[in-house]
N, C-alpha and C positions, 0 to 999 in steps of 0.2 A: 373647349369642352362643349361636347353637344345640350342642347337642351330636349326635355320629354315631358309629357305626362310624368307626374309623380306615381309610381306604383306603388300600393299600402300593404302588407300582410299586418294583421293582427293576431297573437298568439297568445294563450294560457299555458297556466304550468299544471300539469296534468301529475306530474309527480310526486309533489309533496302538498301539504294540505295550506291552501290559503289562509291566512292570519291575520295578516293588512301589509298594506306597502307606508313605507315611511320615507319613501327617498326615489328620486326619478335620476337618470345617470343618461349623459347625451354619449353617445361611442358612436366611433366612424370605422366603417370596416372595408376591406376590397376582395374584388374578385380580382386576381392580379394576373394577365398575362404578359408571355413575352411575344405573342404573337406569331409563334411558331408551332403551336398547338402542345407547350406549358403552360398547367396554372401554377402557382404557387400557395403555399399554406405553412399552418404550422403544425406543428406535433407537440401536443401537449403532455408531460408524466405531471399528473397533478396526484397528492395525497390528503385531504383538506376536509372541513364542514360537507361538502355535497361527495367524500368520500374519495378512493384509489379508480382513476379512471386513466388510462393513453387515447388521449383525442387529437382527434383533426378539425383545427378552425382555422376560420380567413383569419387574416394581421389584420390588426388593427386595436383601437382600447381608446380610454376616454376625452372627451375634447376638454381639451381647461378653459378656465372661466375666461373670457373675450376671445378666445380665440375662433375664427371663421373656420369653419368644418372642411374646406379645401385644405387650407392650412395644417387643419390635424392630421387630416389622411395622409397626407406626404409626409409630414412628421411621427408619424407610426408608422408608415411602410420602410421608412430610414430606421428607424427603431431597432424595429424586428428582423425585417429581412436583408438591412441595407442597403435596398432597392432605390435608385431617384426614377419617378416615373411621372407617365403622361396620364393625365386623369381625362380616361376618355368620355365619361356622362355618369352623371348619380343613376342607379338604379331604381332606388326606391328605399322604403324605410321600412323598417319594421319593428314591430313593437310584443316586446316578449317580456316574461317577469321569470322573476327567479324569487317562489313564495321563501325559501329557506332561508334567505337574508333579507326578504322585505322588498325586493327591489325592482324597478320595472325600467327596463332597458328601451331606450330609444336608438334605435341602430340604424345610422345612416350609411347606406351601402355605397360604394361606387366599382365602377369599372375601371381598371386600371393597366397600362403598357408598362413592361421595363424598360426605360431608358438602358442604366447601368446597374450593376452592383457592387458594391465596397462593404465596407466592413459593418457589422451590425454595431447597435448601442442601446444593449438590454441592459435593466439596472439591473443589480446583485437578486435583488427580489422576484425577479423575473426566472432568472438562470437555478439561481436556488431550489427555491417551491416550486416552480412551473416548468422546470429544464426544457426549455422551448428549441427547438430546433426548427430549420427550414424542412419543408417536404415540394418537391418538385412532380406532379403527376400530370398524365394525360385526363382530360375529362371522364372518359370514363375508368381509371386506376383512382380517381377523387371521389365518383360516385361509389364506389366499390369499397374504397375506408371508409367516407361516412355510414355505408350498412352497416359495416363490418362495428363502428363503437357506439350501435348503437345499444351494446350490453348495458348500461349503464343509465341512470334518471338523467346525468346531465347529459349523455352523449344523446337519450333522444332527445329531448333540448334543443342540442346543438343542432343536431338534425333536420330537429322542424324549422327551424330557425333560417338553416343556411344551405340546403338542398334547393328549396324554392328559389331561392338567390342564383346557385349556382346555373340551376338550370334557365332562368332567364336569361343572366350573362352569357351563355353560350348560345343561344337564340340570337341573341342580341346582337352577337360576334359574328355569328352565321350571315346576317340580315345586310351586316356592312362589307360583309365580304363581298358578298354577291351584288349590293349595291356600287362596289366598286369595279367589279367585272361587268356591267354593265354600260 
């Protein structure tokens, strides 16, 4: 895995009215390619406290207690996408809250290759409430859902959140390609 500079975004919840936070939550997320110019994501039908929304977010969700954040990534991209992959460099963190349950999200991003894929292992709770499914896009068909959900408080959220991300990762991608044609 390469090392960088840390990159930081810092974001506010612009949607619902700040109250206090009572709780900090560490999540590791990716940008996942397979290097043939697919990202991967998921499709979210959520109906819930921040309301009826279909989004598009990176896989990923939260690191348990001891566990190394290398570890958890690859352990949610198995999760979700049943993806095993190469974790090509962290991107950077982000730090976002969510006023309507108090919470402030520390999101460690990383870059990610597909090795393989096999069979996902969402829990019942996942499939349920969240019916998550994979979505397969080209960067710009990724860019173009995330506009498209931003009807919604959390899908801009999600947005401010994971656009910046995206579009770095494909920078990012760009920068090693041409350093290897080089």
């Amino acid at each position: 895995m390469e090392e960088q500079n840390e990159w930081r975004l810092e974001l506010t919840d612009t949607e619902w009215p700040f109250d206090a936070v009572d709780h900090d939550r560490q999540i590791v997320r990716a940008i996942v390619t397979d290097g043939a110019g697919s990202y991967y994501f998921m499709r979210v039908n959520r109906n819930d406290d921040f309301g009826r929304a279909t989004l598009i977010e990176t896989s990923g969700g939260g690191v348990e207690p001891g566990e190394a954040l290398c570890d958890a990534i690859r352990r949610e991209l198995n999760e979700e996408l049943g993806a095993d992959v190469e974790i090509l460099c962290k991107i950077g963190v982000v730090s976002d809250y969510y006023n309507l349950i108090r919470r402030h999200n520390i999101n460690h991003f990383y870059l990610c290759r597909v090795r393989s894929f096999g069979e996902t292992h969402m829990t019942e709770y996942e499939i349920e409430c969240f019916h998550l499914s994979t979505l397969r896009l080209t960067y710009e068909e990724a860019l173009a859902e995330y506009r498209l959900r931003r009807d919604t408080p959390l899908g801009r959220l999600i947005y401010n959140r994971e656009v910046p991300v995206l579009e770095r990762a494909h920078a990012l991608l760009a920068a090693r390609t041409e350093k290897q044609t080089l």
